[in-house]
Residue frames as a rotation matrix with the C-alpha (Angstrom) as fourth column:
UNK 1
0.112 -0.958 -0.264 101.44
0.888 -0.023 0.459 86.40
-0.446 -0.286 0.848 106.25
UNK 2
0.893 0.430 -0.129 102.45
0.245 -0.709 -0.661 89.55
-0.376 0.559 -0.739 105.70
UNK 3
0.661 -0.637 0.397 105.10
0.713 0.698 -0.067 89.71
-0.235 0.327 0.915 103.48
UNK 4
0.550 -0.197 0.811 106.11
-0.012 -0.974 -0.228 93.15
0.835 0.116 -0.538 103.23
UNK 5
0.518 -0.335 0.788 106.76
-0.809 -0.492 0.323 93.40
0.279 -0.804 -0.525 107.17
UNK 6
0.782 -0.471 0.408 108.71
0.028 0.681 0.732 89.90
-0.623 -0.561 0.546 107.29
UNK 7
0.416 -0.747 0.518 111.34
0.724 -0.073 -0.686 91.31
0.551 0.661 0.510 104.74
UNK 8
0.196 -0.158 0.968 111.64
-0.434 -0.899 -0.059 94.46
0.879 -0.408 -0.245 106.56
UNK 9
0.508 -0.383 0.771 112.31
-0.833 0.008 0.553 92.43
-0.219 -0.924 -0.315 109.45
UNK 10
0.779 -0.581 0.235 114.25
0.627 0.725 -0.285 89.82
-0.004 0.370 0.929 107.33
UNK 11
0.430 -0.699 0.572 116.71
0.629 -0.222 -0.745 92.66
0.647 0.680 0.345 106.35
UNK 12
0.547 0.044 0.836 117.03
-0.558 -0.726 0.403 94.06
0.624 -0.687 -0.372 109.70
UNK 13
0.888 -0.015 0.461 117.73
-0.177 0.912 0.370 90.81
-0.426 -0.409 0.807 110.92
UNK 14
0.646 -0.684 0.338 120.78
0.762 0.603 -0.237 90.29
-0.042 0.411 0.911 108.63
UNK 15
0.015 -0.720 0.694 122.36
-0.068 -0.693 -0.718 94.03
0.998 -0.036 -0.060 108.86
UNK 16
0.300 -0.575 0.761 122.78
-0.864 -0.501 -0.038 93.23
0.403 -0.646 -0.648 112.67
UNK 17
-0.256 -0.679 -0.688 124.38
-0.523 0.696 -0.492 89.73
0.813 0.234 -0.533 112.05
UNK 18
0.084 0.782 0.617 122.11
-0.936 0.275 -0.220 87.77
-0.342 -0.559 0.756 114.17
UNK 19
-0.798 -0.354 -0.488 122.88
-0.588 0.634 0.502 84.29
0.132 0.687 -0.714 113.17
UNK 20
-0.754 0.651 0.088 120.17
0.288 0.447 -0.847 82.65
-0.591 -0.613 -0.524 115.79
UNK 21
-0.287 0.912 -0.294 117.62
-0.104 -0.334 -0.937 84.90
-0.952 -0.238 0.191 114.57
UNK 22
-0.366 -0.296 -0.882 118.56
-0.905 -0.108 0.411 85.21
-0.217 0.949 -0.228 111.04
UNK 23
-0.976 0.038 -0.214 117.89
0.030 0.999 0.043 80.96
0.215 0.035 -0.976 111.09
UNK 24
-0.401 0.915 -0.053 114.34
0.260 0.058 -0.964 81.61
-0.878 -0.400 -0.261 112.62
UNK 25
-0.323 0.361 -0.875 113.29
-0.685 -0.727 -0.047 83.02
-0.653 0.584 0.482 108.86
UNK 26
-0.633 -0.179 -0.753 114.18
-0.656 0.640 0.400 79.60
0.410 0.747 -0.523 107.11
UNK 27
0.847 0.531 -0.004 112.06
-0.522 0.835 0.176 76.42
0.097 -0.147 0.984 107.35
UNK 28
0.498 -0.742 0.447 114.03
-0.627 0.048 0.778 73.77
-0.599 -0.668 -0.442 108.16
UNK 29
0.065 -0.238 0.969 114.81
0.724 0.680 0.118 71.58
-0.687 0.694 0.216 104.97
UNK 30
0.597 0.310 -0.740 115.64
0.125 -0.947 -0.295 75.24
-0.792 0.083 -0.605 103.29
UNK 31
0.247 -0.590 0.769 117.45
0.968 0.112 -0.224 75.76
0.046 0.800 0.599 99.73
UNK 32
0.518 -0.402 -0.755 119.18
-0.359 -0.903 0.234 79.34
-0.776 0.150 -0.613 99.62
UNK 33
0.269 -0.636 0.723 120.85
0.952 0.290 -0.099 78.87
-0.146 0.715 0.683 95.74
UNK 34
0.612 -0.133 -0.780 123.15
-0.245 -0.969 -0.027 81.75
-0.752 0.208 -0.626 94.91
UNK 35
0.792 -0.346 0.503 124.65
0.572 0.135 -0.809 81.33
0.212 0.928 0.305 91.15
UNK 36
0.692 -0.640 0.334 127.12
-0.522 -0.763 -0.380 84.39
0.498 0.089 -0.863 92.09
UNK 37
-0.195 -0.895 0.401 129.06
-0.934 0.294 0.201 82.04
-0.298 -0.335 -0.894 94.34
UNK 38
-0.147 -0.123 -0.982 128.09
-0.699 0.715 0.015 78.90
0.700 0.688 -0.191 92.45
UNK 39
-0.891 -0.276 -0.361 126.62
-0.053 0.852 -0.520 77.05
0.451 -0.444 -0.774 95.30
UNK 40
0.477 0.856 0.200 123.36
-0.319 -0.043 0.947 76.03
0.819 -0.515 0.253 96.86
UNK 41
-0.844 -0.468 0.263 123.41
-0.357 0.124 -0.926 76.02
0.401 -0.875 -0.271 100.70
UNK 42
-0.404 0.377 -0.834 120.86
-0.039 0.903 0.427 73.17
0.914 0.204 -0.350 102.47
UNK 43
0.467 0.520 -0.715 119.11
0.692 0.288 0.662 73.61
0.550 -0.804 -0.225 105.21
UNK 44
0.990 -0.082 0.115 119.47
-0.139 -0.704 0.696 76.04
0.024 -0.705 -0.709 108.61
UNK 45
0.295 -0.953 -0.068 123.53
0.341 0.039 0.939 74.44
-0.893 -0.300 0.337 108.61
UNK 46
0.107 -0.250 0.962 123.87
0.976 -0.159 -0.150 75.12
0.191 0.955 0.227 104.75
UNK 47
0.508 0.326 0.797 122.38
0.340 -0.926 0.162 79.04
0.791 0.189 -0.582 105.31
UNK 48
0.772 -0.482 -0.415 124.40
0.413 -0.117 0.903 79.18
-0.484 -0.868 0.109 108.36
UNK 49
-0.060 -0.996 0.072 127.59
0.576 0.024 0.817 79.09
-0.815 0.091 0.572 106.57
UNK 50
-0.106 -0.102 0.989 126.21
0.914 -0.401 0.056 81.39
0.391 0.910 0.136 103.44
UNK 51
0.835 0.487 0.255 125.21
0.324 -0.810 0.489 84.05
0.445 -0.326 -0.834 106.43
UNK 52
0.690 -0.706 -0.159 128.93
0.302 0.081 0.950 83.88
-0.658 -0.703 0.269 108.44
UNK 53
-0.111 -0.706 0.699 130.51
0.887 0.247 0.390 83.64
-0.448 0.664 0.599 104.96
UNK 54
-0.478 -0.173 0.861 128.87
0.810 -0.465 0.357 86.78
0.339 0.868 0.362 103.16
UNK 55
0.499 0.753 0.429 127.39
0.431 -0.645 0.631 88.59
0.751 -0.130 -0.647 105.55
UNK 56
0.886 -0.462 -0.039 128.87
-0.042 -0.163 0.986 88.74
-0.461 -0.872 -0.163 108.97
UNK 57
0.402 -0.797 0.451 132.20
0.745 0.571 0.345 87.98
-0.532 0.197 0.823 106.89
UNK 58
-0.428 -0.266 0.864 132.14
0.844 -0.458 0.278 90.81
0.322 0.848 0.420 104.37
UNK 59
-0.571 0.431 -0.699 130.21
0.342 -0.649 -0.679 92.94
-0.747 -0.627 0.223 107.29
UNK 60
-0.808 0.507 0.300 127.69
0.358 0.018 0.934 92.98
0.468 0.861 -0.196 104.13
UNK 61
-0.568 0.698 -0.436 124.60
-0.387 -0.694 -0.607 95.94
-0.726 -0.176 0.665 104.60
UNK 62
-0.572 0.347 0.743 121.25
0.813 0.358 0.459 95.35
-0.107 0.867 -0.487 102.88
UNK 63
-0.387 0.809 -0.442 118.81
0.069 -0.453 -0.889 97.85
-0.920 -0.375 0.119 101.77
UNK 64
0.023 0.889 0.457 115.73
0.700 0.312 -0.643 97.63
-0.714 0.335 -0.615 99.94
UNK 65
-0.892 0.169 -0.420 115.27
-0.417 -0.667 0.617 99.43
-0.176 0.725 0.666 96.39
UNK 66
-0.230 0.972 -0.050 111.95
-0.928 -0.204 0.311 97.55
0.292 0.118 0.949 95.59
UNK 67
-0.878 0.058 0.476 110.15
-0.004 0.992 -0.129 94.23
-0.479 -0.115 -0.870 96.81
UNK 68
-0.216 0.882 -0.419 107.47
-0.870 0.021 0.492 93.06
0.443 0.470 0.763 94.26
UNK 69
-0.566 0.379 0.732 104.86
-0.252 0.765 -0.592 90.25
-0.785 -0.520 -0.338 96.40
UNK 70
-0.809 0.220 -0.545 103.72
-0.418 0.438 0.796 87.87
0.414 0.872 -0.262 93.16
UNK 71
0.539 0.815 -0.210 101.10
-0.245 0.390 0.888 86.29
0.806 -0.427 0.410 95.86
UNK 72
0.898 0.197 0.394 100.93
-0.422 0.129 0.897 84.60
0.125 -0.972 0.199 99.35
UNK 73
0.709 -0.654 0.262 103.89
0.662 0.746 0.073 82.00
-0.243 0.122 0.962 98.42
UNK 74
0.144 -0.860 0.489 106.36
0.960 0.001 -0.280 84.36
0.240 0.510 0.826 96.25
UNK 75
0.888 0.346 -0.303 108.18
0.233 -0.906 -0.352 87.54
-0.396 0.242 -0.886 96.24
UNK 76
0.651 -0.431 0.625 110.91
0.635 -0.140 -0.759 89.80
0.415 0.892 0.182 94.49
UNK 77
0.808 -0.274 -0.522 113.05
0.113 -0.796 0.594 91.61
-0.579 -0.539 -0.612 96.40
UNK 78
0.452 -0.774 0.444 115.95
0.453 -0.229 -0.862 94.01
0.768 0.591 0.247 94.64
UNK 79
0.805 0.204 -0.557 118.77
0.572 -0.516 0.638 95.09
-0.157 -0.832 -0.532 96.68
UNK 80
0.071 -0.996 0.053 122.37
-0.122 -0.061 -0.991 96.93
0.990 0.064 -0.126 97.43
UNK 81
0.502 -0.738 -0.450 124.68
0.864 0.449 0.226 94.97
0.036 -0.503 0.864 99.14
UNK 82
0.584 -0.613 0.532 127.51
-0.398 -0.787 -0.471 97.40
0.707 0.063 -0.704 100.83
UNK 83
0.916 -0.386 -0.110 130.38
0.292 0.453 0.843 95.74
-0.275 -0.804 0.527 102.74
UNK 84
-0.156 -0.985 -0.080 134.39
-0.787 0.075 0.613 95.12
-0.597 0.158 -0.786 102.74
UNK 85
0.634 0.223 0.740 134.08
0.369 0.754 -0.543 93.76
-0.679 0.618 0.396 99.60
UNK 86
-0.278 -0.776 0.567 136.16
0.923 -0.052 0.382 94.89
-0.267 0.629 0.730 96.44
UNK 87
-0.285 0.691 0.664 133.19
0.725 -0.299 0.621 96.39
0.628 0.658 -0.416 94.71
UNK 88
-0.862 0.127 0.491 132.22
-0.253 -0.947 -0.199 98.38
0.440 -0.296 0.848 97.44
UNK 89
-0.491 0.871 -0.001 128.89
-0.471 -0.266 -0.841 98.26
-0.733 -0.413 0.540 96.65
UNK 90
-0.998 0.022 0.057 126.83
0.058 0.650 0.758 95.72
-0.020 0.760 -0.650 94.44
UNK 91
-0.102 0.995 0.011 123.02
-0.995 -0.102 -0.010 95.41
-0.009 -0.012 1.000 93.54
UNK 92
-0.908 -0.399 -0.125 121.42
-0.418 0.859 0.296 92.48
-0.011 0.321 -0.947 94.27
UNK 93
-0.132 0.952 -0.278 118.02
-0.663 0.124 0.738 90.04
0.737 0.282 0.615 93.85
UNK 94
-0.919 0.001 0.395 116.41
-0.272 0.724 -0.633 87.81
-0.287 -0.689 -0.665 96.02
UNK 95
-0.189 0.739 -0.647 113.37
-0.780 0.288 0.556 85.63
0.597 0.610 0.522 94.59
UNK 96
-0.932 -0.213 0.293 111.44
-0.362 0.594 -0.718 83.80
-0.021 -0.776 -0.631 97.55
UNK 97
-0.235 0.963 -0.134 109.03
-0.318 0.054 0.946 81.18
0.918 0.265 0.294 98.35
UNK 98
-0.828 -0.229 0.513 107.48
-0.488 -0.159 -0.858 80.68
0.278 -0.961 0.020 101.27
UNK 99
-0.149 0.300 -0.942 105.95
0.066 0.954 0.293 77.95
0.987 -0.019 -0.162 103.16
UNK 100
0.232 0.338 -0.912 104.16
0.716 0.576 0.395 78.16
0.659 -0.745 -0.108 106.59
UNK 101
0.945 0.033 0.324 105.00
0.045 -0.998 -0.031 81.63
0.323 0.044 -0.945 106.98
UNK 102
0.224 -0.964 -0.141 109.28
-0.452 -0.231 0.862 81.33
-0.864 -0.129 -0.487 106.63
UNK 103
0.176 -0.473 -0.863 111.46
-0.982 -0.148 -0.120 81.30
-0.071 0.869 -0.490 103.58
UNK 104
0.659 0.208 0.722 111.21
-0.048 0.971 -0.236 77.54
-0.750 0.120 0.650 101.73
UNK 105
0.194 -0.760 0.620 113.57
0.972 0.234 -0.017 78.70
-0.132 0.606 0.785 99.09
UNK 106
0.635 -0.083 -0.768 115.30
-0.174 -0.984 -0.037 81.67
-0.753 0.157 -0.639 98.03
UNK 107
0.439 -0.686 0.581 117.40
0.871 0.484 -0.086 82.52
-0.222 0.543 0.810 95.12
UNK 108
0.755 -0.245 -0.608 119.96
0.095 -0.876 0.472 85.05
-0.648 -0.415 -0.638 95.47
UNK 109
0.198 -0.626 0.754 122.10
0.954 0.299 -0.003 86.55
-0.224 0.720 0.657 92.97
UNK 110
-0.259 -0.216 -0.941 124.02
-0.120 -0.960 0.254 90.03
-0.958 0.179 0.223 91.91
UNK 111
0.552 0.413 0.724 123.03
0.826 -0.148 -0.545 91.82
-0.118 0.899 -0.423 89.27
């Protein structure tokens, strides 16, 4: 798997609010925890409603400042977030593992 080019098309995938496709990244028994809104979301219906809700909802941009790959299973990804939000503009993390080449967990959180 190459994990570089399935972020780069993970974050493409979510700045043009694909929901279908956006779902094709996740295994299906997926954990997306984000501490910043104080909820894990469960599976492809869980990540559904955290993509509609903070993405497509807040018309929420991503783009890449650095992605560190820890091995085959894990990586690091730092972004900024830019939407109709208060803030404007926020930085955020994303810390993934991956299973069978598609996201098995992720933990997502502003910084």
């Amino acid at each position: 798997m190459d994990i570089e080019k399935f972020i780069e098309e993970w974050i493409s995938v979510s700045n043009s609010y694909d929901t279908a496709k956006y779902l094709e990244f996740y295994t299906e028994n997926a954990v997306l925890d984000d501490p910043s809104v104080g909820r894990k979301f469960n599976k492809k219906k869980g990540i559904r409603e955290y993509f509609e809700s903070y993405f497509i909802g807040y018309k929420t941009q991503v783009k890449k400042v650095e992605l560190i790959v820890k091995d085959d299973h894990q990586a690091h990804l730092e972004v900024e977030f830019t939407g109709d939000f208060p803030e404007g503009k926020l930085g955020g993390t994303f810390d993934f593992k991956f299973n069978g080449g598609k996201i098995e967990f992720v933990l997502a959180d502003l910084i």
